[in-house]
C-alpha positions as a LaTeX table, in Angstrom:
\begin{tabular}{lrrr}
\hline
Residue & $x$ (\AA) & $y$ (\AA) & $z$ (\AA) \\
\hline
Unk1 & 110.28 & 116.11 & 96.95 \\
Unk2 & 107.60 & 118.91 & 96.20 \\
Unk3 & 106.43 & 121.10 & 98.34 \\
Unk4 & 102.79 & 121.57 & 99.86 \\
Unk5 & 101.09 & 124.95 & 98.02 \\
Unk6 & 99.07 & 126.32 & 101.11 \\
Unk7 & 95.96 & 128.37 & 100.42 \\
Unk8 & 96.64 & 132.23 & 100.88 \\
Unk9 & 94.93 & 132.22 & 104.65 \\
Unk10 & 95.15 & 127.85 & 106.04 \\
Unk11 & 92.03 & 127.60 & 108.23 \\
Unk12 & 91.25 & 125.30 & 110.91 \\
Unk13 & 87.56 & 123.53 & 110.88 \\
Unk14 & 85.92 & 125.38 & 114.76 \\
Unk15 & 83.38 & 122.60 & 114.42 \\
Unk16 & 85.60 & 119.85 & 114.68 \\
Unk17 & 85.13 & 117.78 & 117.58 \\
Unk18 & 89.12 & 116.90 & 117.57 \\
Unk19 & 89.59 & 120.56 & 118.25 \\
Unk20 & 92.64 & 120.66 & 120.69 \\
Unk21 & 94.86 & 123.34 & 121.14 \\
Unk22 & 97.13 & 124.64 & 123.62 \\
Unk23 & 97.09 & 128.37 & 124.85 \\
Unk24 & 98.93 & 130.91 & 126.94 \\
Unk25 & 102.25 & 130.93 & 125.17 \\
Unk26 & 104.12 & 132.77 & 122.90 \\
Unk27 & 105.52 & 132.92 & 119.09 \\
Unk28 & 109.47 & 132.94 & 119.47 \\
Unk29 & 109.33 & 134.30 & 115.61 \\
Unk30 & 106.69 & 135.32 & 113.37 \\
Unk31 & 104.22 & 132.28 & 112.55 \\
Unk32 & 101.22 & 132.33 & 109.84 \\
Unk33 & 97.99 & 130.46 & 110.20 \\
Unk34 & 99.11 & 126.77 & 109.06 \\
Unk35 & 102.44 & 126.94 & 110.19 \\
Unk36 & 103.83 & 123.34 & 112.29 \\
Unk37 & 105.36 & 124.31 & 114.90 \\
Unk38 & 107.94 & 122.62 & 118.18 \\
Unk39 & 108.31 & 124.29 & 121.90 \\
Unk40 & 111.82 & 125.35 & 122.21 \\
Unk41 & 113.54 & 125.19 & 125.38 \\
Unk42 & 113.09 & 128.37 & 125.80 \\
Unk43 & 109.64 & 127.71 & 126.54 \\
Unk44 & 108.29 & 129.55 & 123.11 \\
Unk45 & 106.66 & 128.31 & 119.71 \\
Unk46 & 109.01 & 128.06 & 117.05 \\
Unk47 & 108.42 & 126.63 & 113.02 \\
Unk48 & 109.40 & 123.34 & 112.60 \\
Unk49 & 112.14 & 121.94 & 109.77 \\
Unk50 & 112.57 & 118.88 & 109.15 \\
Unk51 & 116.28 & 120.72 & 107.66 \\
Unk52 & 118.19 & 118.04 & 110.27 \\
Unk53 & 116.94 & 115.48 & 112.82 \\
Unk54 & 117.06 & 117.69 & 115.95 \\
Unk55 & 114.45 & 119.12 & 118.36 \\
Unk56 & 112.96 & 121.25 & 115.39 \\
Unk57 & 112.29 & 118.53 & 113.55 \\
Unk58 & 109.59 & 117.16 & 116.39 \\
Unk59 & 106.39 & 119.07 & 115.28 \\
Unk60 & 103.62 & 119.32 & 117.80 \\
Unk61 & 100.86 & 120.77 & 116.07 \\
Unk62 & 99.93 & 123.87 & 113.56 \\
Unk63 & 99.64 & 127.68 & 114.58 \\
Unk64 & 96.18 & 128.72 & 113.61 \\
Unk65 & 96.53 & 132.26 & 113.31 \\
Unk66 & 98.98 & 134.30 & 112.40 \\
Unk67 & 101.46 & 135.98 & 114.94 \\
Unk68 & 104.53 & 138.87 & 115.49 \\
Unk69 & 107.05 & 137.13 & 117.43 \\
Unk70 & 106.83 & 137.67 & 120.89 \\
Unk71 & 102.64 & 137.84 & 120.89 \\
Unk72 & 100.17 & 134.97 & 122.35 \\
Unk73 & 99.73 & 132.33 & 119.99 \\
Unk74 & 97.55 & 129.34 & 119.71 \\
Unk75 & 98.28 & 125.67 & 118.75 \\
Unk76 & 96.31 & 123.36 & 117.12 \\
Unk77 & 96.84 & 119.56 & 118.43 \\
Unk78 & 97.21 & 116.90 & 116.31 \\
Unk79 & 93.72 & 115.13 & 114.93 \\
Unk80 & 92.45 & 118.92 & 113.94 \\
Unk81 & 91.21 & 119.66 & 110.02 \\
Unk82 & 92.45 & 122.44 & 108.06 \\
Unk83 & 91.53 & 123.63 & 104.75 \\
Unk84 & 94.99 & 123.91 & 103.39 \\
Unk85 & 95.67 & 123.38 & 100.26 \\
Unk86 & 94.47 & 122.85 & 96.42 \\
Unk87 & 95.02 & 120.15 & 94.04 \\
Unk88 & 95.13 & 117.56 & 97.10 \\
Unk89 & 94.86 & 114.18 & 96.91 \\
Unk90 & 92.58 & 112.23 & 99.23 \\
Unk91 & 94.78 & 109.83 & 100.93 \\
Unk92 & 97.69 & 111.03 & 100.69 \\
Unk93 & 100.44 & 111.58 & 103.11 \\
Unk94 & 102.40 & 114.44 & 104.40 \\
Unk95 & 105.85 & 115.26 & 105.75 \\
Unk96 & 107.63 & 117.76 & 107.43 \\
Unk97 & 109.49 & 120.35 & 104.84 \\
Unk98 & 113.08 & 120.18 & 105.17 \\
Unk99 & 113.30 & 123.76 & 103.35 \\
Unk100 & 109.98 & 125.46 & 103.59 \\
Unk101 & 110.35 & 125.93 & 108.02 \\
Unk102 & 106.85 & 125.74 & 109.43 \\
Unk103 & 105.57 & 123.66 & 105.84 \\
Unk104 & 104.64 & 120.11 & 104.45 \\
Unk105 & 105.97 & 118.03 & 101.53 \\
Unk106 & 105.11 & 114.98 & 100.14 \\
Unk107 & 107.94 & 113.31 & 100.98 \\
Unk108 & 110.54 & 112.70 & 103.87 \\
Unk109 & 113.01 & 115.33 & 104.86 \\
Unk110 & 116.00 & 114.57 & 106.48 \\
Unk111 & 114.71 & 115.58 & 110.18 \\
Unk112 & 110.97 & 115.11 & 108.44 \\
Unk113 & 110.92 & 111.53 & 108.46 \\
Unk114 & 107.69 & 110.59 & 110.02 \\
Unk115 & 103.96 & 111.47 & 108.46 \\
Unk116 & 102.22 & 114.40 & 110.13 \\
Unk117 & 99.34 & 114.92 & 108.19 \\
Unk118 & 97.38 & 113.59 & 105.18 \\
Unk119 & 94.79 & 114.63 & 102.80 \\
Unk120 & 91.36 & 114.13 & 103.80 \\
Unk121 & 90.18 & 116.24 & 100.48 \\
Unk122 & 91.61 & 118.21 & 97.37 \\
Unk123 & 91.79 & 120.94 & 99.82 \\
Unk124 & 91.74 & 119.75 & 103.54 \\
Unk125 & 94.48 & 117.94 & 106.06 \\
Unk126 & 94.47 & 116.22 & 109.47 \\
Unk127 & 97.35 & 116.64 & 111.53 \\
Unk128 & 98.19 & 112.92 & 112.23 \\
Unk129 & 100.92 & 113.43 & 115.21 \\
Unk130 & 104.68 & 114.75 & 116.08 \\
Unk131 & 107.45 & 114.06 & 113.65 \\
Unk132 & 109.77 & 111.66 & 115.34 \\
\hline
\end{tabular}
């Protein structure tokens, strides 16, 4: 398994229509731009690992800027683009790191089973849905 090189600062496309994100909560820990990310039960936005097949494992979208724990953070839905990474290929499909927390590989993790992106580009994703 290899994992996904992101670009220094992951962007988000603002002019895609698929644009969906959800506001008014909180980082639980520090997050960068491009980071997947679950809701905790503590109510907060935590990076996902796909380290074991447990609630972190269940991504529900990407962090698109970064944030200090504690601070207001913003999540990108599933169906967004990002520029993320170089060296892509078109096509291909994306997993949840099992030892890069908040990352992608190429292939499935033991938590990161399901696909939650894929390469639209050499250097842009889609988020394709939650990890199951």
């Amino acid at each position: 398994m290899a994992e996904i090189t992101r670009v220094a600062a992951p962007s988000f496309d603002s002019a895609d229509p698929t644009l969906e994100k959800y506001t008014g909560f909180v980082a639980g820990e520090d997050v960068l731009a491009g980071d997947l990310v679950y809701m905790k039960s503590d109510g907060k936005w935590w990076k996902a690992t796909g380290a074991a097949a447990n609630a972190a494992a269940k991504a529900k979208g990407m962090v698109g800027l970064d944030q200090k724990a504690g601070e207001a953070v913003t999540v990108l839905r599933p169906g967004c683009r990002w520029n993320y990474g170089t060296g892509l290929t078109p096509g291909a499909q994306y997993f949840l790191s099992g030892t890069v927390a908040g990352g992608l590989a190429d292939a499935a993790s033991t938590g990161g089973t399901s696909v939650v992106a894929f390469a639209l580009s050499a250097t842009d994703i889609a988020l394709t849905g939650e990890q199951n």
